[in-house]
LOPAMAR-420438 format. One record per residue (C-alpha): residue number from 1; residue in three letters; x, y, z. Coordinates in nm, 2 decimals. Layout:
<pt NUM; ala; <X; Y; Z>> ...
//
This chain:
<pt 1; unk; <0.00; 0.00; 0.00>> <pt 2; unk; <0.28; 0.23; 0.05>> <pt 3; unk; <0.41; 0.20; -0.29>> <pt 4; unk; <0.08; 0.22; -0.43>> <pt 5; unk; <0.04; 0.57; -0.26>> <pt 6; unk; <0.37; 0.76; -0.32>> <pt 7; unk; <0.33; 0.64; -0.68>> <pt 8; unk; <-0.05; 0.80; -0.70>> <pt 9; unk; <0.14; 1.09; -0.51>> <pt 10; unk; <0.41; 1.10; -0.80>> <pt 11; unk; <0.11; 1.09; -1.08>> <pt 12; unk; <-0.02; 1.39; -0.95>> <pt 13; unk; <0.29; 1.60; -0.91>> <pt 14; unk; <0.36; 1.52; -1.20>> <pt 15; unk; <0.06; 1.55; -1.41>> <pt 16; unk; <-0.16; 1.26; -1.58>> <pt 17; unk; <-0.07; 1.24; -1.92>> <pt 18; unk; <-0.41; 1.37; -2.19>> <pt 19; unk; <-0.60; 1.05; -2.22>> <pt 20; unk; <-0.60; 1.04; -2.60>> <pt 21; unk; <-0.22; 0.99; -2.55>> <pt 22; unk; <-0.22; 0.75; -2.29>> <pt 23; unk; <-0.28; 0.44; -2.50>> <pt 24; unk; <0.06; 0.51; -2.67>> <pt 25; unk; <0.30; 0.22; -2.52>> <pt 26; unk; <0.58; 0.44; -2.56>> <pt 27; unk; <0.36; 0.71; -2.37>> <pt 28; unk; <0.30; 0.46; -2.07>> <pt 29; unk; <0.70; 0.38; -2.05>> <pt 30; unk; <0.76; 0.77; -2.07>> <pt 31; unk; <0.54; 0.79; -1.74>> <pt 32; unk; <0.67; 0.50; -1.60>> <pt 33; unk; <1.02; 0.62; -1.62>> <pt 34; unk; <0.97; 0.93; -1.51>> <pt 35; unk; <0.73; 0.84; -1.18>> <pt 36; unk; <1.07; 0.60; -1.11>> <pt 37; unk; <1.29; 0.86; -1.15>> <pt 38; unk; <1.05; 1.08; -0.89>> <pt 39; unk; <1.06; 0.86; -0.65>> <pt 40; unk; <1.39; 0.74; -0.63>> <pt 41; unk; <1.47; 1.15; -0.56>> <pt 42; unk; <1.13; 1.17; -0.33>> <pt 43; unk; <1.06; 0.88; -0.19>> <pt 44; unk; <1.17; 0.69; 0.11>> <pt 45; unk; <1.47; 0.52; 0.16>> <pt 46; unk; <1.27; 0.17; 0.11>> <pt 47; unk; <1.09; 0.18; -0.20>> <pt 48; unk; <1.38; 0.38; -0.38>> <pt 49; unk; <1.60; 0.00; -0.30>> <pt 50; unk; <1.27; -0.21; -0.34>> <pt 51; unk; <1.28; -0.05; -0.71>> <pt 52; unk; <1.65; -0.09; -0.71>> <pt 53; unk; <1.66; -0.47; -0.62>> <pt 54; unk; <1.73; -0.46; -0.28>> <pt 55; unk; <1.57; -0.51; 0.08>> <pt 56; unk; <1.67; -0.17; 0.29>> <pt 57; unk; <2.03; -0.24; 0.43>> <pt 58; unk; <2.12; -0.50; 0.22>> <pt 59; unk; <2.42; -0.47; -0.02>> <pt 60; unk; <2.45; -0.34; -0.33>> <pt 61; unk; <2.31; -0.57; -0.57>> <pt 62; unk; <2.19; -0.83; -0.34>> <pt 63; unk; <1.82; -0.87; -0.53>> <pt 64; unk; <1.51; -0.98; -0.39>> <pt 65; unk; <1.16; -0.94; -0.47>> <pt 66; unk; <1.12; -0.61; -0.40>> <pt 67; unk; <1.17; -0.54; -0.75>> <pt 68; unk; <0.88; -0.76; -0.82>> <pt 69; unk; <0.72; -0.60; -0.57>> <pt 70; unk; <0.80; -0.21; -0.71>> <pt 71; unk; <0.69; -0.31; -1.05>> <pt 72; unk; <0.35; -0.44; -0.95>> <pt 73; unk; <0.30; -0.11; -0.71>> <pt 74; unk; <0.36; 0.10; -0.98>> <pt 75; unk; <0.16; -0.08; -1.27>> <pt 76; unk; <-0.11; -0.07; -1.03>> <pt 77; unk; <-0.07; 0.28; -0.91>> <pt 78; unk; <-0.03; 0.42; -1.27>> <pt 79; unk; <-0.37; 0.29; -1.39>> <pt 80; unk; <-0.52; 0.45; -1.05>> <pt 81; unk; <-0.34; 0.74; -1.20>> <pt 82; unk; <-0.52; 0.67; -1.58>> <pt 83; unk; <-0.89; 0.60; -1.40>> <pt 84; unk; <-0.90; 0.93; -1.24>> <pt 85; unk; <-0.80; 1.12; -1.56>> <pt 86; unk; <-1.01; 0.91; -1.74>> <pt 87; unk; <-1.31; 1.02; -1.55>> <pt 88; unk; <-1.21; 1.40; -1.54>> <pt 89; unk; <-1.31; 1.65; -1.81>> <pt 90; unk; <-1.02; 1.61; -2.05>> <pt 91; unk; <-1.02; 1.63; -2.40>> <pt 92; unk; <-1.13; 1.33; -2.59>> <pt 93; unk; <-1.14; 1.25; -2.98>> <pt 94; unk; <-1.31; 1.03; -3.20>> <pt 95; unk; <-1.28; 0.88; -3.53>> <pt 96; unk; <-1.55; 0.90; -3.85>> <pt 97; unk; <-1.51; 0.68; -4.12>> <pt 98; unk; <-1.70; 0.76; -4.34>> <pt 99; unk; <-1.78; 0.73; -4.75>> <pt 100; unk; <-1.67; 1.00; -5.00>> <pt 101; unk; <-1.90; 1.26; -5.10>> <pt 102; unk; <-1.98; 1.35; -4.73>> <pt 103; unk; <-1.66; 1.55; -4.66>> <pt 104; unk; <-1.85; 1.90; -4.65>> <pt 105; unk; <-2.15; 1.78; -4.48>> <pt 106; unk; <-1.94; 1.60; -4.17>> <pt 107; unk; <-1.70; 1.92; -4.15>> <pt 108; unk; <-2.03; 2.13; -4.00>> <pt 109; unk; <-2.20; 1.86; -3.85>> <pt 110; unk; <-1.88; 1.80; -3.65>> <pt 111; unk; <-1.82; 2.16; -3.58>> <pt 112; unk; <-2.21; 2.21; -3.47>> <pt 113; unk; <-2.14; 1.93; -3.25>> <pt 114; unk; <-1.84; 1.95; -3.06>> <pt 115; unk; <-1.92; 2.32; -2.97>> <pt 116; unk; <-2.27; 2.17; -2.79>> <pt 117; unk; <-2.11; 1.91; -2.64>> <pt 118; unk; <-1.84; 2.11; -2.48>> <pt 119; unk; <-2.11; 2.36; -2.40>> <pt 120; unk; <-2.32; 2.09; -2.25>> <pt 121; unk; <-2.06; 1.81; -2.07>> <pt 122; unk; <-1.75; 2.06; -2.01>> <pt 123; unk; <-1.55; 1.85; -2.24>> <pt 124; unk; <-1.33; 1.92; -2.54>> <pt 125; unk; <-1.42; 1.65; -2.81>> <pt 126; unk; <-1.19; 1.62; -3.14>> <pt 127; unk; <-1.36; 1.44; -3.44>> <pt 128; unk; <-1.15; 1.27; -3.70>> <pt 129; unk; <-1.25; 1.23; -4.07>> <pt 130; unk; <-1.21; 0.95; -4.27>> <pt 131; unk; <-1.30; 0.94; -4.62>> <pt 132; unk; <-1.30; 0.65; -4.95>> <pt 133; unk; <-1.53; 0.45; -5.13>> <pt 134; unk; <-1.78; 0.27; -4.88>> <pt 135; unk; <-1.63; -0.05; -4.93>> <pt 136; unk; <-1.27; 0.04; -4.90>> <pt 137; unk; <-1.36; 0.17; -4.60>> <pt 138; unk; <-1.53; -0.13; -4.46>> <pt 139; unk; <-1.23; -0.33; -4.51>> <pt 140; unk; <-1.03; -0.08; -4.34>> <pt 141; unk; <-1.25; -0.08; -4.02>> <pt 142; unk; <-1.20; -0.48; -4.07>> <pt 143; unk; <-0.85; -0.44; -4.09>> <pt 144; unk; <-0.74; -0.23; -3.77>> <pt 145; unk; <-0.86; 0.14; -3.85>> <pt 146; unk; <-0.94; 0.25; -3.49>> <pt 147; unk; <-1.31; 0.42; -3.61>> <pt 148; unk; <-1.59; 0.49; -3.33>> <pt 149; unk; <-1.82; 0.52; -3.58>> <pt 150; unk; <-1.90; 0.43; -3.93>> <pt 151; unk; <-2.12; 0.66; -4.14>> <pt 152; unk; <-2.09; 0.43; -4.51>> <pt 153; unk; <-2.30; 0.47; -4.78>> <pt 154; unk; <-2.49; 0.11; -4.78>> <pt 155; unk; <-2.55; -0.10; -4.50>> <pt 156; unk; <-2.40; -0.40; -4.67>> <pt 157; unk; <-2.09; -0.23; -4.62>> <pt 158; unk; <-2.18; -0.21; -4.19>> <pt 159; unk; <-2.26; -0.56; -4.21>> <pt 160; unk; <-1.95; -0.73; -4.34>> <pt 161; unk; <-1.81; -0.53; -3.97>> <pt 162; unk; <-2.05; -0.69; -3.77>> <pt 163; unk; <-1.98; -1.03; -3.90>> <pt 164; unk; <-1.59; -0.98; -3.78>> <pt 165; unk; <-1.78; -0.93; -3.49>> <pt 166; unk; <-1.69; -0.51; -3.42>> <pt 167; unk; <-2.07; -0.46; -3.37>> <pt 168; unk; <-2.39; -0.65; -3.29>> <pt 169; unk; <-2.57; -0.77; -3.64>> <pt 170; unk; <-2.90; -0.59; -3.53>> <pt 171; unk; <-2.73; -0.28; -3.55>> <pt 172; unk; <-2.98; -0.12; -3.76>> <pt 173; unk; <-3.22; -0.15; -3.50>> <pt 174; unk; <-3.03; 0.11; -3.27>> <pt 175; unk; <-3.15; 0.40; -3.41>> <pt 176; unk; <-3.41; 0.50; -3.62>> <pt 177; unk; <-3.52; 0.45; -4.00>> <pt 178; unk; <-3.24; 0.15; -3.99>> <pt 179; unk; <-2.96; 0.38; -3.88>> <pt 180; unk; <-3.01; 0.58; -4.18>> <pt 181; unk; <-3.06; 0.93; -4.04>> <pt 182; unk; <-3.09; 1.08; -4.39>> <pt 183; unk; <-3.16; 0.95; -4.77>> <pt 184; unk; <-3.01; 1.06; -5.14>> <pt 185; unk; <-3.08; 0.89; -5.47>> <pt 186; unk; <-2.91; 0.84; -5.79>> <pt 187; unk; <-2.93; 1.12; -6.10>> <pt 188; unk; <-2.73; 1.23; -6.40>> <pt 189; unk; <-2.49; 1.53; -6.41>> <pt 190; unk; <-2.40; 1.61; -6.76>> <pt 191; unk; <-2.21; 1.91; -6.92>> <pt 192; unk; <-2.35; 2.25; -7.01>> <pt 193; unk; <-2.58; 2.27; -7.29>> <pt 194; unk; <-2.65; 1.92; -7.23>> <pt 195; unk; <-2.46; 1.85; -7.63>> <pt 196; unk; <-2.55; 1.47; -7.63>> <pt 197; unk; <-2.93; 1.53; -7.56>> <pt 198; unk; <-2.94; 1.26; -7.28>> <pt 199; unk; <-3.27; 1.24; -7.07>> <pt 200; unk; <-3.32; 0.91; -6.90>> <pt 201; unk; <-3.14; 0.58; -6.86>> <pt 202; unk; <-3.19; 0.46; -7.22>> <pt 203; unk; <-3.02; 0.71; -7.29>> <pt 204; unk; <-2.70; 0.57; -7.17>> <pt 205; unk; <-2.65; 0.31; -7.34>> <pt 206; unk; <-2.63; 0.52; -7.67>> <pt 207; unk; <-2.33; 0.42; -7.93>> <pt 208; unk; <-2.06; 0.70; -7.83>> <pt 209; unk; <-2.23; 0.79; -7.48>> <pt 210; unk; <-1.90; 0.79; -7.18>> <pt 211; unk; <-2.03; 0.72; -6.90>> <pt 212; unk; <-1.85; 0.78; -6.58>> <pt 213; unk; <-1.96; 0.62; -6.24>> <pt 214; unk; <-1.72; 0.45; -6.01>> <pt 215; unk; <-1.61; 0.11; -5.93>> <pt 216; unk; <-1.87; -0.12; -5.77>> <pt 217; unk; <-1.61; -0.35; -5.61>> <pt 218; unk; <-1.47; -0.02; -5.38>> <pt 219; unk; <-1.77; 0.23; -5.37>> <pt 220; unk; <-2.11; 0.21; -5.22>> <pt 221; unk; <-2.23; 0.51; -5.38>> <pt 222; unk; <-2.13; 0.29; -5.74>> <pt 223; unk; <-2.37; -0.01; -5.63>> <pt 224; unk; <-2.64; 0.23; -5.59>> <pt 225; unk; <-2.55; 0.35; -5.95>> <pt 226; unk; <-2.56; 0.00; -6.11>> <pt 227; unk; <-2.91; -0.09; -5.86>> <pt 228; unk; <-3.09; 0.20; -6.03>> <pt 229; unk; <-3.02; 0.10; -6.36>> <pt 230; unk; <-3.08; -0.25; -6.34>> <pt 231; unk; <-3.40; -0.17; -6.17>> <pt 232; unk; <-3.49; 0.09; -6.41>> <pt 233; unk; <-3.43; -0.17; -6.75>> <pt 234; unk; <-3.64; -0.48; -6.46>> <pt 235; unk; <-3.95; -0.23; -6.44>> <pt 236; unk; <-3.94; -0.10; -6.77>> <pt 237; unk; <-3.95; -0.49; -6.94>> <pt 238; unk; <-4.14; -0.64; -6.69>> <pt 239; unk; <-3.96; -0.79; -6.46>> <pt 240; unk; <-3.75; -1.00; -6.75>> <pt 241; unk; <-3.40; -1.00; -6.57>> <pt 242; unk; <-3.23; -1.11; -6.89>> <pt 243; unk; <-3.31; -0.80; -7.09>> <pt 244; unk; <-3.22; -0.60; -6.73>> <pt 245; unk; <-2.90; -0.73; -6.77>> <pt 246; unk; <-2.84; -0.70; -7.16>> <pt 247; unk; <-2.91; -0.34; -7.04>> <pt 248; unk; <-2.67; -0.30; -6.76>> <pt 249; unk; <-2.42; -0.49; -6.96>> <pt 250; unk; <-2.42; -0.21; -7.25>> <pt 251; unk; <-2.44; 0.08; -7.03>> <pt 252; unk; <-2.14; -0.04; -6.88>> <pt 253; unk; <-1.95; -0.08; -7.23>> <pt 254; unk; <-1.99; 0.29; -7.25>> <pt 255; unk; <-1.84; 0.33; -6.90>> <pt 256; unk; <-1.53; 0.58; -6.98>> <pt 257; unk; <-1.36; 0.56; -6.61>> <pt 258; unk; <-1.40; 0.34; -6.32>> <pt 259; unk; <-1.27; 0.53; -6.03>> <pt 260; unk; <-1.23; 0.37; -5.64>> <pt 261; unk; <-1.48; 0.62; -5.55>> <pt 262; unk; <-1.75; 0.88; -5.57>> <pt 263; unk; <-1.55; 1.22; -5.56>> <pt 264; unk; <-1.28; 1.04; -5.75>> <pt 265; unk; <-1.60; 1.00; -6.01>> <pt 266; unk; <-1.69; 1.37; -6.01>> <pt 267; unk; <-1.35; 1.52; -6.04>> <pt 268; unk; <-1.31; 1.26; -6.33>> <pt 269; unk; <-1.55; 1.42; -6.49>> <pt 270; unk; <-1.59; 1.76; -6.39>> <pt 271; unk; <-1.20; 1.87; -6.41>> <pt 272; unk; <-1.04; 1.64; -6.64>> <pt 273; unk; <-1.32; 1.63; -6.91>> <pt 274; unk; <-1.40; 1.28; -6.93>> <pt 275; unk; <-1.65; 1.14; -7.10>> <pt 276; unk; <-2.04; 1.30; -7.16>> <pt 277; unk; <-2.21; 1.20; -6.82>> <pt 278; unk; <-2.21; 1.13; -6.45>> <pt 279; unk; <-2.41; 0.90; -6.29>> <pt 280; unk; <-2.41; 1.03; -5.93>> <pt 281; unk; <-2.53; 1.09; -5.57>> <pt 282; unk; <-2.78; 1.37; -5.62>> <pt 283; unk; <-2.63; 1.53; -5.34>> <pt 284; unk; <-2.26; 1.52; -5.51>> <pt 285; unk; <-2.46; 1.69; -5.84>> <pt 286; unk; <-2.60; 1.92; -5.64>> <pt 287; unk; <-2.31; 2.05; -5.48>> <pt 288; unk; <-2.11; 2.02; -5.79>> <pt 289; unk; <-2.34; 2.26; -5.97>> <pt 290; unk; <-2.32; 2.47; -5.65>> <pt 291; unk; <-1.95; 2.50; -5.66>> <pt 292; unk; <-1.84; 2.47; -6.04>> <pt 293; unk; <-1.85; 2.75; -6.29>> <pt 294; unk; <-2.20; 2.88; -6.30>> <pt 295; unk; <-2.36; 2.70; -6.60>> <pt 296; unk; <-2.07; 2.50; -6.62>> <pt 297; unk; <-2.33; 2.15; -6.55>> <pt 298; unk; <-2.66; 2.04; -6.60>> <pt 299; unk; <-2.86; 1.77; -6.33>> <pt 300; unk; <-3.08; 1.55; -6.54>> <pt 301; unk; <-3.31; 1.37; -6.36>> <pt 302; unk; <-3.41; 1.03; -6.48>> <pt 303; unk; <-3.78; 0.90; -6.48>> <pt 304; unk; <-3.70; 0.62; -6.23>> <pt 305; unk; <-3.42; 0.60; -5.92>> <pt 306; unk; <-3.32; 0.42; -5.68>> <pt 307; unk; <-3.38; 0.54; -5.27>> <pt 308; unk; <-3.07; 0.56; -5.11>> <pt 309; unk; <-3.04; 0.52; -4.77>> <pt 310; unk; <-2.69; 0.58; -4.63>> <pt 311; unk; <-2.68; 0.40; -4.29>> <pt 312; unk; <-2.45; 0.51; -3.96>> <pt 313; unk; <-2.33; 0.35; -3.67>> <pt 314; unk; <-2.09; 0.31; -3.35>> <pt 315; unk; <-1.83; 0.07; -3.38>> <pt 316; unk; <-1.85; -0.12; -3.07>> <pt 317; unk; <-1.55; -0.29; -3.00>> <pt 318; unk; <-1.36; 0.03; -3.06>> <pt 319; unk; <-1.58; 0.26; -2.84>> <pt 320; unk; <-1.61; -0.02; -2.51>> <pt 321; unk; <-1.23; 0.01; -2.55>> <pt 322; unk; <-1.14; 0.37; -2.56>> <pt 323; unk; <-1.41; 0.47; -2.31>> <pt 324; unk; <-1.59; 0.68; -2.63>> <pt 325; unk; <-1.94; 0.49; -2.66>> <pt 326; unk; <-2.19; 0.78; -2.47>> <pt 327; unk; <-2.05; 1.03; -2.72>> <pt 328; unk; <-2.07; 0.78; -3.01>> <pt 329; unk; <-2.39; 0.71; -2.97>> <pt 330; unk; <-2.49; 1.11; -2.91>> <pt 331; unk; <-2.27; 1.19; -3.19>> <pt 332; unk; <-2.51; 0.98; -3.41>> <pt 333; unk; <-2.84; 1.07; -3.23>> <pt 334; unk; <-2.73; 1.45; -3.35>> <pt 335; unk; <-2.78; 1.40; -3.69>> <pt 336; unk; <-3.15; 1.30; -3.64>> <pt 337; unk; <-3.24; 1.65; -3.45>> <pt 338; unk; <-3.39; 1.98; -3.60>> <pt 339; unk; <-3.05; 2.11; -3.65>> <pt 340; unk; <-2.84; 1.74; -3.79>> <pt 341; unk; <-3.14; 1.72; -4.08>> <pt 342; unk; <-3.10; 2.13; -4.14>> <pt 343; unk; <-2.72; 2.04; -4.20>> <pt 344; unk; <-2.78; 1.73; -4.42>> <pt 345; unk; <-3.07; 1.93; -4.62>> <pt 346; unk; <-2.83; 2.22; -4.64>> <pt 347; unk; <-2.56; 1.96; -4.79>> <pt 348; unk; <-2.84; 1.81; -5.06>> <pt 349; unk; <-2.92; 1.54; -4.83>> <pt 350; unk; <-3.26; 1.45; -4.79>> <pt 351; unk; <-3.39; 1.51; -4.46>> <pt 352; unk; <-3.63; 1.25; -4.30>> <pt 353; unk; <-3.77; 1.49; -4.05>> <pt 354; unk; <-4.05; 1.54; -4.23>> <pt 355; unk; <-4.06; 1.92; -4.10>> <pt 356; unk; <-3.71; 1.98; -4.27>> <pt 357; unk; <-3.83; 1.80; -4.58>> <pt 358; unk; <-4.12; 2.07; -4.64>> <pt 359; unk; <-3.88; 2.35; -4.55>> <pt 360; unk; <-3.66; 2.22; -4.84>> <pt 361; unk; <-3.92; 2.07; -5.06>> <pt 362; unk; <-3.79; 2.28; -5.40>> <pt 363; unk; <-3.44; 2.16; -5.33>> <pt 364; unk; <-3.51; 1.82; -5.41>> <pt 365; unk; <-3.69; 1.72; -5.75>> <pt 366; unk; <-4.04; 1.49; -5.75>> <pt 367; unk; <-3.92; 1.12; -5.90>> <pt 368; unk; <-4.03; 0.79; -5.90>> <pt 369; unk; <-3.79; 0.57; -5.63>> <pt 370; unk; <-3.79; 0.19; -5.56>> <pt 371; unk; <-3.60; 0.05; -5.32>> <pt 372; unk; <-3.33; -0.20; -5.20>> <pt 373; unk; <-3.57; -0.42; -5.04>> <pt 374; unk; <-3.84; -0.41; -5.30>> <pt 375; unk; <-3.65; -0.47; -5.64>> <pt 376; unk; <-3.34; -0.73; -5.48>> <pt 377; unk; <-3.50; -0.86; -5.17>> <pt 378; unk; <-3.23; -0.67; -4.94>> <pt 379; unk; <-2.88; -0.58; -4.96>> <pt 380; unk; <-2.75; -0.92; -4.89>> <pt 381; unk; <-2.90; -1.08; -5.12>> <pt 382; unk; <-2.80; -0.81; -5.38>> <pt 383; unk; <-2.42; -0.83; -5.31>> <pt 384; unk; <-2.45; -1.19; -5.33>> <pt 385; unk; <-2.59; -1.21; -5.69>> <pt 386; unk; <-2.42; -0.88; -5.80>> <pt 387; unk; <-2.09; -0.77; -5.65>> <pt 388; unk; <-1.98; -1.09; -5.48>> <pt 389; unk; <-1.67; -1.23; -5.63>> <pt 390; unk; <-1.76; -1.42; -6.02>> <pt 391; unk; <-2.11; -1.21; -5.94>> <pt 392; unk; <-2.31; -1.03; -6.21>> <pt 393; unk; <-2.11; -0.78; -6.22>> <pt 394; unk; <-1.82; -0.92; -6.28>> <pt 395; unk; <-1.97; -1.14; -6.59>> <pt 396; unk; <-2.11; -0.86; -6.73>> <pt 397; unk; <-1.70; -0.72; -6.69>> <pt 398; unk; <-1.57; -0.99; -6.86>> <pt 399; unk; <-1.80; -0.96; -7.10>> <pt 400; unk; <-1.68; -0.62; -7.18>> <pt 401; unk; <-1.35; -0.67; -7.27>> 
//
């Protein structure tokens, strides 16, 4: 017990380390050294030779288990040190990984955020932003990337992480709609002037038409792409899946770049010139029309789409271990308020507040949408056919060259 409190006594002259830096190893030896060093100046007689070896009196460099002893009292004392800053109002940061065309929309969500819960709890929060395509990014989770939360643009792409086991499979049952606090859907950006005259899907698949979309093997927002048209061609030939996929297969002849991702997709098309349209997030167009040369693009907006519903979560085996999973979960709950759905409609995110939808009801344009669920009987059962490895897609890929 003595050790235990002139090591406590050493932590606090010293000064407990910010938490966010105390799960560095070399961090804990730093401490470690330096509470030695402290008490072998300070401390008495007794625990300075317990940590040097040696009962009190005894020669120099008779050992004895006193230096077990010392090493046990000041493992235990330092994590008395680590509770009590854990539990005190330091700073604490957390990490968003999340798919790409949300970079503007997370950068005032987080800032809106961390000023009310500093406001409200006393605490400095830091949040961390992630971005790639949706199913990069699930693989990185998967691999090691120390993310609190995931906010991806499919929940396929959430459930791959719960079967390593990071969160509970009935995830989407923590929050409302299915975790998806806010929805987008699949249009056309093409270039000003609209030259080659292209109004809906069929449109696409016109000899000398470059497309640009990105790669469904890495991006969510890509799937969504290649859902919409396959269940644009399904409802337009009545539910005859071989003429939907003689359709996808041609639109996908005319595909000009593949990129990893969404944003990669845009600035594909938007800053290098290639090929004649975008198929894109409606909230990427929106915001690319927003920011581009006015005039510069046109939003076409097919007679069928897809609902997308971009799903969020906490990542529980990285919140239980960093202490982070009551401003996780609050994080997430933020984003379904009055003020997280006026930040996602201000961003060309549909709201599903329905009091924020009216308020931004001449943002958004009327269209026909179908869903996930209704059209492919779920995502699972959509990966499997499509993107899974020697899937649809990747027949209709082979086919193409």
């Amino acid at each position: 017990m003595k050790y235990i409190r002139w090591i406590l006594l050493a932590g606090v002259v010293l000064g407990f380390e910010p938490i966010g830096r105390m799960s560095s190893g070399k961090i804990g030896i730093s401490m470690m050294s330096r509470v030695g060093r402290y008490l072998r100046r300070n401390g008495p007689k007794d625990i300075a030779a317990a940590e040097d070896g040696r009962t009190p009196g005894a020669k120099a460099g008779a050992k004895h288990d006193g230096t077990r002893a010392f090493r046990w009292a000041l493992a235990l004392g330092l994590s008395a040190v680590m509770m009590v800053g854990c539990n005190s109002k330091q700073g604490i940061s957390l990490q968003n990984a999340s798919y790409d065309p949300t970079r503007e929309l997370y950068q005032e969500v987080n800032a809106v955020f961390t000023n009310q819960w500093q406001t409200k709890t006393g605490q400095a929060i830091e949040i961390h932003q992630s971005h790639a395509g949706s199913g990069k990014q699930a693989r990185s989770v998967m691999d090691g990337m120390d993310a609190d939360v995931v906010t991806l643009a499919l929940a396929y792409d959430i459930d791959v992480i719960a079967q390593k086991g990071l969160l509970p499979t009935d995830w989407q049952k923590r929050l409302p709609n299915n975790s998806s606090p806010y929805t987008s859907t699949i249009i056309f950006l093409v270039r000003k002037g609209n030259p080659k005259g292209i109004r809906d899907w069929d449109d696409l698949i016109k000899p000398g038409i470059g497309v640009v979309t990105p790669n469904p093997k890495t991006s969510g927002g890509a799937r969504w792409n290649y859902l919409a048209a396959w269940g644009y061609a399904l409802k337009k030939n009545n539910g005859d899946e071989a003429k939907a996929r003689d359709f996808v297969t041609a639109l996908f002849k005319n595909v000009s770049a593949l990129e990893t991702g969404a944003r990669g997709a845009t600035t594909s098309f938007t800053e290098r010139d290639v090929g004649d349209v975008l198929i894109a997030w409606e909230n990427e167009a929106l915001l690319c029309m927003k920011e581009t040369a006015k005039g510069g693009f046109e939003m076409i907006v097919p007679s069928i789409s897809i609902l997308a519903e971009p799903p969020v979560a906490w990542v529980d085996a990285v919140v239980k271990r960093k202490g982070t999973e009551s401003v996780a979960q609050e994080y997430l709950k933020f984003l379904y308020t009055p003020e997280g759905q006026e930040i996602a409609a201000k961003h060309y995110f549909r709201p599903r507040l329905e009091a924020v939808a009216q308020k931004y009801a001449q943002t958004f344009p009327k269209l026909t949408l179908f869903t996930v669920d209704e059209v492919f009987g779920g995502w699972q059962k959509a990966q499997k056919t499509h993107f899974a490895e020697g899937g649809v897609f990747d027949q209709i890929q082979q086919l193409n060259r």
